[in-house]
Structures are given as structure tokens and as C-alpha cells.
DSSP file (Angstrom, degrees, kcal/mol; ACC not computed):
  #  RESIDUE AA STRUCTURE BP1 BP2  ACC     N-H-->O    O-->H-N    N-H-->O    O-->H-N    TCO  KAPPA ALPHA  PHI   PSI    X-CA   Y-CA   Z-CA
    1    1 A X              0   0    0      0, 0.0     2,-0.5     0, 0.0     3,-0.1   0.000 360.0 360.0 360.0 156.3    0.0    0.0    0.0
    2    2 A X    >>> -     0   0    0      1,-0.1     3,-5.3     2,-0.0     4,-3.0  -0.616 360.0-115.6-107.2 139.0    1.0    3.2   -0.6
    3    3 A X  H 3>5S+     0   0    0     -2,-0.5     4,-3.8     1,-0.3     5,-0.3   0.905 116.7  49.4 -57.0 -39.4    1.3    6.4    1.5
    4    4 A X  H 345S+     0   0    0      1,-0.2    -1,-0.3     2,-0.2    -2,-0.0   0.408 109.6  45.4 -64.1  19.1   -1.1    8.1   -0.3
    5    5 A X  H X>5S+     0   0    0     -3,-5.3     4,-3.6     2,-0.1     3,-1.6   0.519 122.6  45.3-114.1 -43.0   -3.8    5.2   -0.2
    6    6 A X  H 3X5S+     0   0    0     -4,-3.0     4,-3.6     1,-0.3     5,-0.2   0.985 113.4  53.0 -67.5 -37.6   -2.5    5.1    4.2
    7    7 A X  H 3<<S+     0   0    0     -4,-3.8    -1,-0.3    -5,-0.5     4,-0.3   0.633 110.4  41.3 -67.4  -3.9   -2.8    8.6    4.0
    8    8 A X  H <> S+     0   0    0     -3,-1.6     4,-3.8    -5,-0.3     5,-0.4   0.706 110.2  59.3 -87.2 -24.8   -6.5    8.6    2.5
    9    9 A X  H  X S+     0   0    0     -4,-3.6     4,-5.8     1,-0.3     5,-0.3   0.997 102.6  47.9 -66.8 -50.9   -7.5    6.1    4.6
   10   10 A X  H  X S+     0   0    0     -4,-3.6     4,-2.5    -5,-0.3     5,-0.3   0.914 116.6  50.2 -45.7 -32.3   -6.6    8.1    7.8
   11   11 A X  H  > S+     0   0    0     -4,-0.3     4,-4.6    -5,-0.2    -1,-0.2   0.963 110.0  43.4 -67.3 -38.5   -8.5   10.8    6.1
   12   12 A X  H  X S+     0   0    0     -4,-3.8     4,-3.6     1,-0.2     5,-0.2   0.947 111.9  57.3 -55.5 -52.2  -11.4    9.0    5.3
   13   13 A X  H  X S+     0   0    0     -4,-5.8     4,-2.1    -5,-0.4    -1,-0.2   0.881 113.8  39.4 -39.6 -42.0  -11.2    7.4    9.0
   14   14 A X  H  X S+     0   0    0     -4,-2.5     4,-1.3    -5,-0.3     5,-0.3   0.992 111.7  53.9 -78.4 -53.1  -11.3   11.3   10.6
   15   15 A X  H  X S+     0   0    0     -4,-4.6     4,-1.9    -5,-0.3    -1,-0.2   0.848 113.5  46.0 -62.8 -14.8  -14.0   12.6    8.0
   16   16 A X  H  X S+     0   0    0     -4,-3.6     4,-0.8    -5,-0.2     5,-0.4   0.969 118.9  49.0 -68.4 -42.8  -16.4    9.0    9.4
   17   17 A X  H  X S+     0   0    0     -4,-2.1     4,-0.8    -5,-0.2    -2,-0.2   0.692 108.6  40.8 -61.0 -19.8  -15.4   10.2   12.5
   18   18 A X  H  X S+     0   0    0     -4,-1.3     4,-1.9     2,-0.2     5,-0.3   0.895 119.7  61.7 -94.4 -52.8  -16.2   14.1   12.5
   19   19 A X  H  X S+     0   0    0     -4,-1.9     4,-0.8    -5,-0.3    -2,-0.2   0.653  98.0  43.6 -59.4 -10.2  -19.2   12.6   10.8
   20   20 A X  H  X S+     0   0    0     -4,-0.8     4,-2.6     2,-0.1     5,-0.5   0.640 112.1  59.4-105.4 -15.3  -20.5   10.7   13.1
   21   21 A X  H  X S+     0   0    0     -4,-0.8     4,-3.2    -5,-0.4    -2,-0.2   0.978 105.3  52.5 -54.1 -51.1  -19.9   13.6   15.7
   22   22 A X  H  X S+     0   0    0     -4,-1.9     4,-3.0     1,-0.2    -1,-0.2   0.760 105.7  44.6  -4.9 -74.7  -21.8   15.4   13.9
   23   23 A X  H  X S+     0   0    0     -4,-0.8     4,-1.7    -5,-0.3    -1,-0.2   0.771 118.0  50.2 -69.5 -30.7  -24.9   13.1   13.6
   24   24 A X  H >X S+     0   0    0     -4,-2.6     3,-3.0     2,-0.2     4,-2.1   0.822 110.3  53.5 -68.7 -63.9  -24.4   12.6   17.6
   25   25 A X  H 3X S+     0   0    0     -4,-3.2     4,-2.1    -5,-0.5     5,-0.3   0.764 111.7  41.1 -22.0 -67.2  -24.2   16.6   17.9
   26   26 A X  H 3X S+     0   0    0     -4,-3.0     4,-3.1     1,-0.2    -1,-0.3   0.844 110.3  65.1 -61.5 -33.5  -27.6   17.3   16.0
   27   27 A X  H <X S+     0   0    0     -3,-3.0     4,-4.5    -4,-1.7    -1,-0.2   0.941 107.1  38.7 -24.1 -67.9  -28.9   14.3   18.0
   28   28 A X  H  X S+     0   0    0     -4,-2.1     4,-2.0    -5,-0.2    -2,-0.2   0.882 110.5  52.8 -73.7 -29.4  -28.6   16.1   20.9
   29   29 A X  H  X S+     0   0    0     -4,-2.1     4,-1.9     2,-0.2     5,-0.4   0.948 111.2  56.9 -62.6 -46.9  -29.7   19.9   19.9
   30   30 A X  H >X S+     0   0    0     -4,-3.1     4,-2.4    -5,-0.3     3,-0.6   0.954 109.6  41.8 -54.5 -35.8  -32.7   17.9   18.7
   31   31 A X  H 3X S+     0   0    0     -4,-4.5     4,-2.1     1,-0.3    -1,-0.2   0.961 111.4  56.6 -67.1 -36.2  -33.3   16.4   22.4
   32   32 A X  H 3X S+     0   0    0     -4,-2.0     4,-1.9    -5,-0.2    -1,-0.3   0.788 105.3  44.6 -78.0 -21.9  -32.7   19.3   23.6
   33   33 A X  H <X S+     0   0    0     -4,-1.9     4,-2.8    -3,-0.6     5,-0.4   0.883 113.3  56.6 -69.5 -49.2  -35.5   21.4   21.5
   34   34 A X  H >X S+     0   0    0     -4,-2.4     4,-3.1    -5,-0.4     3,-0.6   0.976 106.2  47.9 -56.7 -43.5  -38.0   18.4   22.5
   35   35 A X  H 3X S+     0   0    0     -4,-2.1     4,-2.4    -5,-0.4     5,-0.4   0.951 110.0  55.8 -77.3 -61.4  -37.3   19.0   26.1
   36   36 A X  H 3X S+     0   0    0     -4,-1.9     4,-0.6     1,-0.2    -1,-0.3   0.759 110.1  39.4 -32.9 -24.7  -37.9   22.4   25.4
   37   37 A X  H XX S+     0   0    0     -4,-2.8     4,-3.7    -3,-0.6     3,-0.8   0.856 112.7  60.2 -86.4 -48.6  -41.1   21.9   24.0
   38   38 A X  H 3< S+     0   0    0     -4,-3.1     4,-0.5    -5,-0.4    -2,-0.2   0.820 108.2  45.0 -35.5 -40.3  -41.7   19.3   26.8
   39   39 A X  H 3X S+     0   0    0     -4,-2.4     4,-2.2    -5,-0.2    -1,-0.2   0.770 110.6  51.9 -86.8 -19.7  -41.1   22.0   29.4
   40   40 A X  H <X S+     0   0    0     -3,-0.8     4,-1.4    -4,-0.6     5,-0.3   0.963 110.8  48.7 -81.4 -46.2  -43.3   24.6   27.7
   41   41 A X  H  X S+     0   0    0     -4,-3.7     4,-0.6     1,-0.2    -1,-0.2   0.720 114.2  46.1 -57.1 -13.4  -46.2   22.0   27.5
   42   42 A X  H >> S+     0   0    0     -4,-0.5     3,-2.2    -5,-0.2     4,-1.7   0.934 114.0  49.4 -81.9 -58.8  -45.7   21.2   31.4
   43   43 A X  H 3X S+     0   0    0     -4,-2.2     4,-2.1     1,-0.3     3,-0.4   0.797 113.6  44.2 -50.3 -42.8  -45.5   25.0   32.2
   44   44 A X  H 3X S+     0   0    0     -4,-1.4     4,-3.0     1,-0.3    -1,-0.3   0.805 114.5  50.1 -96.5 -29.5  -48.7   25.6   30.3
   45   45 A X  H << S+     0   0    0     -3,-2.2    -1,-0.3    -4,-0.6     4,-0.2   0.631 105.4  56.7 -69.3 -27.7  -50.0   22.4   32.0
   46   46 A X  H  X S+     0   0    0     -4,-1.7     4,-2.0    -3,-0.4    -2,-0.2   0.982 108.1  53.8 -71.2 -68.6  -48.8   24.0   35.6
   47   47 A X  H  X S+     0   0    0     -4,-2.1     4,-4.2     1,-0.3    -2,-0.2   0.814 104.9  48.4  -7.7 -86.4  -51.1   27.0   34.6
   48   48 A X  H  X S+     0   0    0     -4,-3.0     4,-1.7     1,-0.2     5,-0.3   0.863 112.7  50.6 -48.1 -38.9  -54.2   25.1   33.9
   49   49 A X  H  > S+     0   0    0     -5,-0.3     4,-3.1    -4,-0.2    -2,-0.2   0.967 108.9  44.9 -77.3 -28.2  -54.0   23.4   37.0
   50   50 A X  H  X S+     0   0    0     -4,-2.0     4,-1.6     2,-0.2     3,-0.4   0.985 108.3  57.8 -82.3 -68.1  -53.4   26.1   39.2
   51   51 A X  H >X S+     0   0    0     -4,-4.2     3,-1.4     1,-0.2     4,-0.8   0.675 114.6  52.0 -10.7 -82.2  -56.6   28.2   37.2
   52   52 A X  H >X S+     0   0    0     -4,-1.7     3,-1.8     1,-0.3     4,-1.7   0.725 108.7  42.1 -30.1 -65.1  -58.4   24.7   38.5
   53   53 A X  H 3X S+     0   0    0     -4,-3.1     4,-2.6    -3,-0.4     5,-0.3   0.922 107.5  54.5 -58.3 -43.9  -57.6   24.6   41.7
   54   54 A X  H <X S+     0   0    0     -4,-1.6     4,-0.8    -3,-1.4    -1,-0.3   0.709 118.7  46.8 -77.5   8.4  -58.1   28.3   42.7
   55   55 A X  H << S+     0   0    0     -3,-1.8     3,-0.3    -4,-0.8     4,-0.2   0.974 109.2  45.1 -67.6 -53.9  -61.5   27.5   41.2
   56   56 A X  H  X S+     0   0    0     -4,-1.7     4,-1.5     1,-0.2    -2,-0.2   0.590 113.1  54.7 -56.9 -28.7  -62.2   24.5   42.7
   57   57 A X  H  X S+     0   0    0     -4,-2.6     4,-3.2    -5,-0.2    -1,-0.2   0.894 107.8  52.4 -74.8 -58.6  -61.0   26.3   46.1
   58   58 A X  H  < S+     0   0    0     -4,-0.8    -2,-0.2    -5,-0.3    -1,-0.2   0.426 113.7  42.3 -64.6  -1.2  -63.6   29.2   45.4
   59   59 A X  H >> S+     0   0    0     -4,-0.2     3,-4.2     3,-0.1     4,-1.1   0.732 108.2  57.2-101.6 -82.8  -66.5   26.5   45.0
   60   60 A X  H 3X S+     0   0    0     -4,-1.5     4,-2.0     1,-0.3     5,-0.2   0.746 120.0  31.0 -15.8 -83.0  -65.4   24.6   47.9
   61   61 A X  H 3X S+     0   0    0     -4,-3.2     4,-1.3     1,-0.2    -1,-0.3   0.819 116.1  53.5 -44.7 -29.7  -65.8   28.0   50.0
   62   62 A X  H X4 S+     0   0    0     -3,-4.2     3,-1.0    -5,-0.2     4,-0.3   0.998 117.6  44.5 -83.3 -56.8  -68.7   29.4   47.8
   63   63 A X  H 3X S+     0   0    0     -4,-1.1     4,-2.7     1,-0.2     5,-0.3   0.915 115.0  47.7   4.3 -93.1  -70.2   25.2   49.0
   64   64 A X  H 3< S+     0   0    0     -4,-2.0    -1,-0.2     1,-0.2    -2,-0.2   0.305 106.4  51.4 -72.8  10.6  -69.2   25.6   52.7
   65   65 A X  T <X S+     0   0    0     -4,-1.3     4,-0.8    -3,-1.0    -1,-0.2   0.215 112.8  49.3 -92.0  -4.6  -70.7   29.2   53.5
   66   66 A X  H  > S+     0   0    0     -5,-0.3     4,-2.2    -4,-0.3    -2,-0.2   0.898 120.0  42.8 -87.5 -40.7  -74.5   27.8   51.9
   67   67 A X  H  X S+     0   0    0     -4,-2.7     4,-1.8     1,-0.2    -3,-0.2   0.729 111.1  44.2 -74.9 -21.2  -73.9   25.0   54.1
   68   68 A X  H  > S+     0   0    0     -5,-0.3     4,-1.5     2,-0.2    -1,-0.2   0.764 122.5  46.6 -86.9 -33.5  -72.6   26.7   57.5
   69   69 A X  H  < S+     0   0    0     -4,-0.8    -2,-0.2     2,-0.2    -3,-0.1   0.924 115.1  47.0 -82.9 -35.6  -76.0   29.6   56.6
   70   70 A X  H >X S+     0   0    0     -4,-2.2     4,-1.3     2,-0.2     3,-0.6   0.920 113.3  50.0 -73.2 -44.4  -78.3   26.3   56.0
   71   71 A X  H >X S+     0   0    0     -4,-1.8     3,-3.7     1,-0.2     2,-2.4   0.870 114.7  45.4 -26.4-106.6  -76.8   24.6   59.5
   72   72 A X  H 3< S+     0   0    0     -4,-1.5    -1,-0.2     1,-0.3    -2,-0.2   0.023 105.0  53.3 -62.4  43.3  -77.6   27.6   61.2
   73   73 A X  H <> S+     0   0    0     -2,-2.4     4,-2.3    -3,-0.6    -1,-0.3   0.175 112.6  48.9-120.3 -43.6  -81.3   28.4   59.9
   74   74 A X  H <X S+     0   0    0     -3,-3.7     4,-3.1    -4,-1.3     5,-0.2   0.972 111.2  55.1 -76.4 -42.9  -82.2   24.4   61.2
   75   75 A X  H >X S+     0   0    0     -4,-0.7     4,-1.2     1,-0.2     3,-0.6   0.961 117.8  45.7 -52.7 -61.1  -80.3   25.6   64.7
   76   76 A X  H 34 S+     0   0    0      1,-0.3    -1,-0.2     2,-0.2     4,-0.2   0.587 106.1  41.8  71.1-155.9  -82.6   27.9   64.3
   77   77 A X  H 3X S+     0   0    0     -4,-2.3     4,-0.8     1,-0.2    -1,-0.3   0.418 114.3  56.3 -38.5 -39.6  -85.6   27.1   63.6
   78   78 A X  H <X S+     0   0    0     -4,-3.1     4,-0.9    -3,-0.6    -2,-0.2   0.560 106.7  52.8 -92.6  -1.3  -85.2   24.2   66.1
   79   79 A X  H  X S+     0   0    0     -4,-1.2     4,-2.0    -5,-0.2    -2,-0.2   0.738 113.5  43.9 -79.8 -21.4  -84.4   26.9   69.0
   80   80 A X  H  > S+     0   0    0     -5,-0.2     4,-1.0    -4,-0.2     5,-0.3   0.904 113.3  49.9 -90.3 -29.9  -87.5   28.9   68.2
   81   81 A X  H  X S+     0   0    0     -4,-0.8     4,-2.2     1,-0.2     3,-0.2   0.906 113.8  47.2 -70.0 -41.6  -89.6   25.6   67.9
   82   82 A X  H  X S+     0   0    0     -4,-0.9     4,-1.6     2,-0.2     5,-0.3   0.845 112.3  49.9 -63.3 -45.4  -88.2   24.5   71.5
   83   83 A X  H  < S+     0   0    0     -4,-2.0    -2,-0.2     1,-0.2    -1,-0.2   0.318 107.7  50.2-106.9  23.1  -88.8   27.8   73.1
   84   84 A X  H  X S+     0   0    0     -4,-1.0     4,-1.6    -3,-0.2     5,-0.3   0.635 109.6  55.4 -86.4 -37.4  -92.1   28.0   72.0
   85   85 A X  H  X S+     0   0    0     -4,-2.2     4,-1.9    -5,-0.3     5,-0.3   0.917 109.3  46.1 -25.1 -72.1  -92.6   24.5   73.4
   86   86 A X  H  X S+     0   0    0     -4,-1.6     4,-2.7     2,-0.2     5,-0.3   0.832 105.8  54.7 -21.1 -73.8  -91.5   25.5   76.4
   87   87 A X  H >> S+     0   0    0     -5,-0.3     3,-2.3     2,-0.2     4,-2.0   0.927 113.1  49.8 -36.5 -81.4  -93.7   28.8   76.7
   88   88 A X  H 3< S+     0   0    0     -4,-1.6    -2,-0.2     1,-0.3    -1,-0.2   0.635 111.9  45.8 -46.7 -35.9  -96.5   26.5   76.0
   89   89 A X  H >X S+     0   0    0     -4,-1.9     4,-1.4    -5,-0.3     3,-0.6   0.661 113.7  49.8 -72.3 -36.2  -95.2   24.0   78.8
   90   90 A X  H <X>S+     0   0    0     -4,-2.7     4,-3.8    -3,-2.3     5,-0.5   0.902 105.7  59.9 -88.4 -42.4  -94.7   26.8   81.3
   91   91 A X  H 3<5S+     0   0    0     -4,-2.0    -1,-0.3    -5,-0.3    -2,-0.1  -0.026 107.5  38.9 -65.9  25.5  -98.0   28.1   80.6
   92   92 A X  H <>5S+     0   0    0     -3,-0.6     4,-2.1    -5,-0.2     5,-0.2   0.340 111.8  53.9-137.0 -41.1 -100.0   25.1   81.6
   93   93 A X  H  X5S+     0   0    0     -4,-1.4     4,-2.1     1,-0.2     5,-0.3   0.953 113.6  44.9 -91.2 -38.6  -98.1   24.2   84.5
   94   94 A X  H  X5S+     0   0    0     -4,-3.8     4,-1.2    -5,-0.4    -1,-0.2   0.832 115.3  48.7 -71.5  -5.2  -98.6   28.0   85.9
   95   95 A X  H  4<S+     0   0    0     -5,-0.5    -2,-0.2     1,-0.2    -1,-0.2   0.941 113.9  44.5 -87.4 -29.3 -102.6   28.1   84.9
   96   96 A X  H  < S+     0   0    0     -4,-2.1    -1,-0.2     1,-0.2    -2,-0.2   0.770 117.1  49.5 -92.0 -12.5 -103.2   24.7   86.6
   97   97 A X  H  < S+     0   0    0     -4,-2.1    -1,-0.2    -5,-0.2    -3,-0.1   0.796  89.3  91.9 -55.7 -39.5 -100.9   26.0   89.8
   98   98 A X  S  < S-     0   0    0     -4,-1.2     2,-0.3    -5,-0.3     3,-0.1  -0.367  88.2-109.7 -70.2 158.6 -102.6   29.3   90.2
   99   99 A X        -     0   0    0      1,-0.1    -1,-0.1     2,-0.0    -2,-0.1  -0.664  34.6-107.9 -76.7 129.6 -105.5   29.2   92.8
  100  100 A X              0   0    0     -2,-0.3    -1,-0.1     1,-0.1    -4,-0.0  -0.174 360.0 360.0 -50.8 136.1 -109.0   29.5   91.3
  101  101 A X              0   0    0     -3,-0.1    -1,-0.1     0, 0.0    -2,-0.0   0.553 360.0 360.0-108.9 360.0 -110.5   32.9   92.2
């Protein structure tokens, strides 16, 4: 063989090699755009969920103040229903106590 055939081969050898750097290099800016896209679609995903929640948070409250006014309206209702019982109970036992006039 001849030095110019050892010397093409070596050349040939670097330019597979540079080439396959290459092909890794562009490999990797592509993963690295995909994660970039990955991360905007998470961020945008973060978004939406937090919109959700502080809805779901605002229900939740909007929920437990109908229920805390609907509680206290049966509390109530059953205090006025008890102390008219009562009245009514207190009144009979003072008319059949008093003394006939």
C-alpha cells in the first residue's frame, strides 16, 4: 500500500469520525428542543392546574358558606320551635298552679 492510499484512509477514517460527531451533535440539539417543548407544555399544564384549583378552592368556600347559613337556619328554627314549646309547657303548668278565684 502506498502512503497516499494510508494517507487517505486516515483521512477517510477522521471525516467517518467528524461525521458521526456530527450526527451525535444534531442528536442532541434535537433532544434538547424536544425537552424544550416538553417544558413549555408542562409549564402551560402547571397553569391550567393552578386556574383549577383556585376554582375548585372558590366553589369549595362558595359550598361551605350555603352550608354553615343552611346549619344555622335548622339551629334555628329548632331553638324557636323548643322555646315556644316550652312557653307553652310553662303556661299550663302556671294556669293549673294558680288558685281559682
Amino acid at each position: 500500500m502506498s502512503r497516499v492510499q494510508k494517507s487517505q484512509q486516515k483521512v477517510d477514517a477522521l471525516q467517518n469520525q467528524v461525521s458521526d460527531v456530527q450526527d451525535m451533535l444534531n442528536n442532541q440539539i434535537s433532544n434538547l428542543a424536544q425537552r424544550g417543548e416538553n417544558l413549555e407544555k408542562l409549564q402551560s399544564k402547571t397553569e391550567d392546574l393552578e386556574q383549577s384549583a383556585l376554582m375548585f378552592k372558590k366553589g369549595a368556600s362558595d359550598v361551605r358558606k350555603a352550608m354553615w347559613w343552611k346549619d344555622m337556619k335548622m339551629k334555628l328554627i329548632l331553638g324557636a320551635i323548643l322555646t315556644a314549646i316550652l312557653i307553652v309547657i310553662i303556661t299550663v303548668v302556671v294556669l293549673q298552679t294558680k288558685p281559682a278565684q
